[in-house]
C-alpha positions as CSV (number, residue, x, y, z in Angstrom):
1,X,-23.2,24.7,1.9
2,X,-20.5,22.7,0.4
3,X,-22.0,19.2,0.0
4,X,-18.7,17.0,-1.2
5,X,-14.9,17.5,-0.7
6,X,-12.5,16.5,-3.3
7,X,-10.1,13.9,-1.5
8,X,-8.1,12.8,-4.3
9,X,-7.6,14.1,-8.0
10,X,-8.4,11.1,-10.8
11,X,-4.8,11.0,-11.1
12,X,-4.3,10.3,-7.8
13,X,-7.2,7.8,-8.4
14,X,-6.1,5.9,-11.1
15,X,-2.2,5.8,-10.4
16,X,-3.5,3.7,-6.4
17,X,-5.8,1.4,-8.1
18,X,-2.9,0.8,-11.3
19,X,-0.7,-0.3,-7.7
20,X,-3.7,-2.4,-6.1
21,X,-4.0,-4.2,-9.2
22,X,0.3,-4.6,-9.4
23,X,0.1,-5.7,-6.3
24,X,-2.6,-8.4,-6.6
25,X,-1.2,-9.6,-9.2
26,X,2.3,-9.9,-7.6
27,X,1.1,-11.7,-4.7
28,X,-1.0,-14.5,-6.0
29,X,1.9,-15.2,-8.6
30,X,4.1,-14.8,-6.0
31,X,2.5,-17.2,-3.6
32,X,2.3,-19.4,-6.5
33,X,6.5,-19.8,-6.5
34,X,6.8,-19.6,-2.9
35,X,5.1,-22.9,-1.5
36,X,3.2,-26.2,-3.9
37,X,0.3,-25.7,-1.9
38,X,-0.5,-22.5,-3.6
39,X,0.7,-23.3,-7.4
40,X,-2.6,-24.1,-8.3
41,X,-3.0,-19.9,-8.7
42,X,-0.5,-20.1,-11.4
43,X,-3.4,-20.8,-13.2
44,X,-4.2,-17.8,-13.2
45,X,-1.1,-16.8,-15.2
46,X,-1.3,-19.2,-17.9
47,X,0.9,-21.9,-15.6
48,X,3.6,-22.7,-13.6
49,X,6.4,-21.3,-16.7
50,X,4.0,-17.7,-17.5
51,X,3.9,-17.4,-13.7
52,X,7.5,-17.4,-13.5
53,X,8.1,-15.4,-16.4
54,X,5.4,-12.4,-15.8
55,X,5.9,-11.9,-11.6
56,X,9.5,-10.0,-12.0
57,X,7.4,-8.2,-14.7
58,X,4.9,-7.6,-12.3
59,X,6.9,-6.1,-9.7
60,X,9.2,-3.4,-11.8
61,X,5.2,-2.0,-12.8
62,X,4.0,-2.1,-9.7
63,X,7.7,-0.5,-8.3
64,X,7.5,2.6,-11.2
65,X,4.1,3.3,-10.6
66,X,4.1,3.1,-6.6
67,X,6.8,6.1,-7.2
68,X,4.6,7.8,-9.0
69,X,2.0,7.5,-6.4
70,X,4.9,8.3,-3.4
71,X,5.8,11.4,-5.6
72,X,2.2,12.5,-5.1
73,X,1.2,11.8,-1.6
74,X,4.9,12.8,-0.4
75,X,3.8,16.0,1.2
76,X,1.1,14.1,3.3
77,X,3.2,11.5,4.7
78,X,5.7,13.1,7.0
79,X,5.4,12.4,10.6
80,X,4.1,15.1,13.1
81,X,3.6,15.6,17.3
82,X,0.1,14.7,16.7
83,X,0.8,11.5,15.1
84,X,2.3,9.9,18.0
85,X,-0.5,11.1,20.3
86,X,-3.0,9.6,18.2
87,X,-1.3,6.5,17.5
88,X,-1.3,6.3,21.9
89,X,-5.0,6.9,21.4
90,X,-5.2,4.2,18.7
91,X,-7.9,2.1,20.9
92,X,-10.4,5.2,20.9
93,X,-10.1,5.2,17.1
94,X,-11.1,1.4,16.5
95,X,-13.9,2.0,18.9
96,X,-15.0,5.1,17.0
97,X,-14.1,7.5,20.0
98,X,-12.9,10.0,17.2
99,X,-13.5,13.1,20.2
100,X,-10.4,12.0,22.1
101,X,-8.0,12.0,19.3
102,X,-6.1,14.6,18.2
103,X,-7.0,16.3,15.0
104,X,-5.2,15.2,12.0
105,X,-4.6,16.2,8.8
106,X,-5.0,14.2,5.4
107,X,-3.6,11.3,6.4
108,X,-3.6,9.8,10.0
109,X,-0.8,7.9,11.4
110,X,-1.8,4.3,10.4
111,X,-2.1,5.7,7.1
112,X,1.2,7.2,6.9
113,X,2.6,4.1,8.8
114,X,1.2,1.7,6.1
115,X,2.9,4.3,3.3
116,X,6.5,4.1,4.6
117,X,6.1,0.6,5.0
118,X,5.6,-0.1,1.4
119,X,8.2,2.8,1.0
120,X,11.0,0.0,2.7
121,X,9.7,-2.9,1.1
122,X,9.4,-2.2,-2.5
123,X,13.0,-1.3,-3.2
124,X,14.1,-4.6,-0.8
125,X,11.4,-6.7,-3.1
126,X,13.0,-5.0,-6.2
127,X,16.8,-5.9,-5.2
128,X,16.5,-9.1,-4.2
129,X,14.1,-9.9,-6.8
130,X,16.4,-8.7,-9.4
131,X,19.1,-11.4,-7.6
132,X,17.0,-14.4,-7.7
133,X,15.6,-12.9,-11.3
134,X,16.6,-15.4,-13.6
135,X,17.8,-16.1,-16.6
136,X,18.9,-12.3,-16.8
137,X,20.7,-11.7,-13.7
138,X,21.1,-14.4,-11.4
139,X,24.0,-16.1,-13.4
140,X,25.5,-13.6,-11.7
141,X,25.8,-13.9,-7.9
142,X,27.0,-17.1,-6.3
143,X,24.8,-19.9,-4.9
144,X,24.6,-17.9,-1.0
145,X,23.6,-14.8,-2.6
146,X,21.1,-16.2,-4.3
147,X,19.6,-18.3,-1.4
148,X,19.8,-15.1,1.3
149,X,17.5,-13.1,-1.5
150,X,15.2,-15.6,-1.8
151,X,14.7,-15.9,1.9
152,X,14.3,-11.9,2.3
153,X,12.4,-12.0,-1.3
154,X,9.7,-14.3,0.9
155,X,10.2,-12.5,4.0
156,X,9.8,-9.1,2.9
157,X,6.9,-9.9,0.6
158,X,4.7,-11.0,3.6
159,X,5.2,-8.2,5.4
160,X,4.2,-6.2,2.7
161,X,0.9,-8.7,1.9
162,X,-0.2,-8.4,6.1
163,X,0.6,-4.3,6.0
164,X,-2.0,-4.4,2.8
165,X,-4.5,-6.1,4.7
166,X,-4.5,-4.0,7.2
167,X,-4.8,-1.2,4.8
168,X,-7.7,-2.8,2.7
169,X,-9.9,-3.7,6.2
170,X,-9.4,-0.4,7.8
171,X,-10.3,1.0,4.0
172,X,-13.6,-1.1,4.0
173,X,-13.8,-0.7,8.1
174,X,-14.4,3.5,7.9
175,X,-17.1,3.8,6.1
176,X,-17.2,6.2,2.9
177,X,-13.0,5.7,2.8
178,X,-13.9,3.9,-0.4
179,X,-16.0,6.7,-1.9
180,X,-13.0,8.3,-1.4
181,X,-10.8,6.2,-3.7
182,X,-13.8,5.5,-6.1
183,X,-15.4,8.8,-6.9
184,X,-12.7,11.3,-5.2
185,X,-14.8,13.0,-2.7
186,X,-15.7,12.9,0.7
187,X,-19.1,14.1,2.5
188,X,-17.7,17.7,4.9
189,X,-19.1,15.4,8.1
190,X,-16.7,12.7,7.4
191,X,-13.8,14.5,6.7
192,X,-14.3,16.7,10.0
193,X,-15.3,13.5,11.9
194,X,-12.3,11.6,10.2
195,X,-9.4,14.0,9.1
196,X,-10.6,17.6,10.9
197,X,-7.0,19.8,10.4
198,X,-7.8,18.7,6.6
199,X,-11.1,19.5,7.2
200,X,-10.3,23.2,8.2
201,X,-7.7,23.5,5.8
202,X,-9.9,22.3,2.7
203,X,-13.0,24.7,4.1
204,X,-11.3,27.3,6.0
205,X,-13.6,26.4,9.2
């Protein structure tokens, strides 16, 4: 009887948690720039100068390392027929009415949903970042340039910080998910209840 299945490798492990940890950091000394009320979590950073100086810093790490992590997941993510049926369904999975969804494999919908989402808004933080990224580059573009980045800078970097959110509270939400990103491995019950084409691939059942 197999008693656990292996969900994710330690690579796998330690390359999401290298990006949580990138991206907490990137948005508390990010929210730190974008409004007075929250400089007070420059603090965090040393003050209001090492917050300025480590948050581009920040972001190419957590950019290189999210690639790494998109390089390994990229065969997971790609939309299929059953995604859209389950995403119509979407009610009976908050309300745990996993018997009238279609079966998925090792990521659902939301999941891959939440992935191409932070697939569009990296690269957009990392351009516009780079504009508004000063002293080294934005010498370099005029005045309007530099305003129009900061606006999609801010823009773009909620987005991202609301999609997280999501992520995080459906994480904590399904129980044993963070097993699953802790230790690597899933009870059989959950991944048939959860994730059953992955189920029958992983067992052959």
């Amino acid at each position: 009887m197999i008693r656990w299945i292996r969900r994710y490798t330690a690579g796998e492990r330690s390359n999401h948690w290298l990006v949580a940890i990138a991206f907490v950091l990137a948005m508390l000394s990010g929210l730190a720039l974008f409004h007075p009320a929250f400089f007070f979590l420059s603090n965090l950073f040393g003050g209001g100068t090492w917050d300025r100086i480590l948050h581009p810093y920040i972001g190419v790490f957590l950019a290189l390392f999210f690639l790494v992590l998109a390089f390994q997941f990229w065969r997971y993510v790609h939309f299929v027929p059953a995604d859209r049926v389950w995403m119509r369904h979407i009610g009976d999975e908050i309300c745990n009415r996993d018997e009238r969804l279609p079966e998925v494999g090792k990521f659902n919908a939301g999941q891959k949903y939440v992935f191409w989402m932070v697939v569009v808004t990296v690269p957009v933080l990392m351009i516009s970042g780079i504009v508004i990224w000063r002293p080294w580059f934005a010498a370099y573009f005029p005045l309007p340039v530099l305003r129009i980045a900061v606006l999609i800078h801010a823009l773009v970097a909620w987005l991202m910080i609301l999609g997280i959110i999501v992520h995080i509270y459906a994480g904590i939400w399904v129980k044993g998910s963070i097993r699953a990103m802790t230790r690597g491995t899933v009870s059989p019950a959950w991944a048939k209840h959860h994730h059953r084409a992955w189920y029958r691939e992983m067992t052959g059942k």
